[in-house]
C-alpha positions as CSV (number, residue, x, y, z in Angstrom):
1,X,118.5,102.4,104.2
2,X,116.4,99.2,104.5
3,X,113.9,98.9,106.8
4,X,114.9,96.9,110.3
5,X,112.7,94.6,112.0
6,X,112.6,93.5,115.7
7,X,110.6,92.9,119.0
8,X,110.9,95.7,121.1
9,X,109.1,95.2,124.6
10,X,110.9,98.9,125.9
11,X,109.6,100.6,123.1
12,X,108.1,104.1,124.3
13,X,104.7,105.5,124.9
14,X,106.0,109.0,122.8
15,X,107.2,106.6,119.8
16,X,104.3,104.5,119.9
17,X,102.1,107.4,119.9
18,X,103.9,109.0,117.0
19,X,103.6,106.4,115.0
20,X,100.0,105.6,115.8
21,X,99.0,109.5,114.8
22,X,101.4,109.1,111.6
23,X,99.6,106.1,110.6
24,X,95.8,107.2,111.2
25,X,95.1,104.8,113.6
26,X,95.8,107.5,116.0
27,X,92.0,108.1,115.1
28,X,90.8,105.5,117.3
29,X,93.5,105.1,120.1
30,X,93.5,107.0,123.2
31,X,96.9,109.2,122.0
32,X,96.0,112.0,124.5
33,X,96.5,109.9,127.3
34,X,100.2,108.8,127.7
35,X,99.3,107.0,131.0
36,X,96.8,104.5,129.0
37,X,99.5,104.5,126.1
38,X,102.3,103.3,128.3
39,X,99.6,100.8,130.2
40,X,98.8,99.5,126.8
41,X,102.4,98.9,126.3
42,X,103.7,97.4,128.8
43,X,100.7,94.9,129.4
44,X,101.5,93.5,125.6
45,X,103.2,90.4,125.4
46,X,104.8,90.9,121.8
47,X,105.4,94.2,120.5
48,X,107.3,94.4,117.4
49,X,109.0,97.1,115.6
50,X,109.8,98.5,111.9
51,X,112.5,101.0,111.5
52,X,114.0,103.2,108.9
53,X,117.3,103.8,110.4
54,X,116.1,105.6,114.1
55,X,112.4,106.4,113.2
56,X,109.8,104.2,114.2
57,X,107.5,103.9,110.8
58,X,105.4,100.6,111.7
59,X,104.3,98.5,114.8
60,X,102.0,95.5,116.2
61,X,101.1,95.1,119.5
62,X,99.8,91.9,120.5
63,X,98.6,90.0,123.4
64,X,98.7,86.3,123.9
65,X,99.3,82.6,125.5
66,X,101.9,81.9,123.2
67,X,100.3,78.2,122.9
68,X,97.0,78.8,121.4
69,X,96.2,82.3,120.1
70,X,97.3,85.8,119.6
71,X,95.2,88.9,119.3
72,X,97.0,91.5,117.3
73,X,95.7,94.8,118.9
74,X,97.3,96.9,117.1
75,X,99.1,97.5,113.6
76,X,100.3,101.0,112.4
77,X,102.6,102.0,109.6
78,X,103.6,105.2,108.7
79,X,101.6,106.5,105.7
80,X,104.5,107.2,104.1
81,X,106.0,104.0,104.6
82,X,102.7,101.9,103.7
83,X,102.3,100.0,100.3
84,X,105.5,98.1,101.1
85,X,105.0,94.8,102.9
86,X,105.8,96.3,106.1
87,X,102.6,95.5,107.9
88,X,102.9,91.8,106.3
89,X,106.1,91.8,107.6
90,X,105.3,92.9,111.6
91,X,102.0,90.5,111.3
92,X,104.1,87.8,110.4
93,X,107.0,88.8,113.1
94,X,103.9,89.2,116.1
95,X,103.2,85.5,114.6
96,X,106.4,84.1,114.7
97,X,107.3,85.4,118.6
98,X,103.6,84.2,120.1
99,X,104.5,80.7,118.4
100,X,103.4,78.4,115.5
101,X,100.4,76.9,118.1
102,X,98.9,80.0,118.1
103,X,96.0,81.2,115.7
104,X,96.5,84.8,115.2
105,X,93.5,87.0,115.7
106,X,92.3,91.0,114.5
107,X,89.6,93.1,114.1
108,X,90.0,95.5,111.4
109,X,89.9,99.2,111.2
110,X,87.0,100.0,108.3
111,X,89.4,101.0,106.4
112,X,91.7,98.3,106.1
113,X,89.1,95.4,105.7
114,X,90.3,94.6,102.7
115,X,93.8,94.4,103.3
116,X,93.8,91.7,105.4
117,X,92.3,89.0,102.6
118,X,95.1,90.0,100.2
119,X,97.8,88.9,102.2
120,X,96.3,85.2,103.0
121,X,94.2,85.9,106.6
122,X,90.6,84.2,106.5
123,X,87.6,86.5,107.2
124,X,85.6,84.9,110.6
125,X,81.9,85.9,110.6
126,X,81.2,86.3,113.9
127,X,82.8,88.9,116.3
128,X,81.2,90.0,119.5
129,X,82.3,92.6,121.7
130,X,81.4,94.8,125.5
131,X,82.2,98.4,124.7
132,X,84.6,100.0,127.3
133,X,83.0,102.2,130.0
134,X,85.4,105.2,128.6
């Protein structure tokens, strides 16, 4: 079955979750607080979905003024489901529904730092950031 594409603002904090744990990122989200999970969710402006037939395998979440930029919080795929432009495909949908003003912004997991350059996003050299209180 191919794999469906769509923005889904509704989506739920258990599917999110899921697919956050089955992607690693789970790693560095807060997936043992389903409060903060469904906060996260439903504060997102653009949240779009990958599916293979009912199971969620990949997602962005993304915030924005849909006139000049878009951070793309987060990006999970299923690691069984990664290696196949689906992450490509849900950067490029998050892209698309914040609008063609807007610059599209990430910081990258360690681990993915260099996927990003292979599928055409320009490395910025200067990132600052005020850690959360918790």
């Amino acid at each position: 079955m191919p794999i469906t594409y769509s923005l889904e603002p509704d989506l739920s904090a258990e599917e999110f979750r899921a697919v956050l744990v089955a992607s690693t990122l789970g790693e560095r989200r807060p997936i043992d607080d389903p409060a903060r999970l469904e906060r996260m969710l439903r504060q997102a402006d653009v949240i779009a979905t990958a599916r293979d037939g009912e199971r969620l395998v990949g997602i962005s979440r993304a915030i924005t003024d849909f006139s000049y930029c878009c951070y793309l919080s987060d990006l999970a795929v299923d690691v069984a489901y990664q290696h196949q432009g689906i992450g490509r495909r849900l950067i490029a949908q998050t892209h698309q529904a914040a609008g063609e003003l807007t610059t599209l912004v990430l910081v990258a997991a360690p681990a993915a730092e260099a996927y990003y350059p292979r599928i055409g996003m320009r490395q910025r050299p200067s990132c600052w950031t005020l850690p959360r209180a918790r």
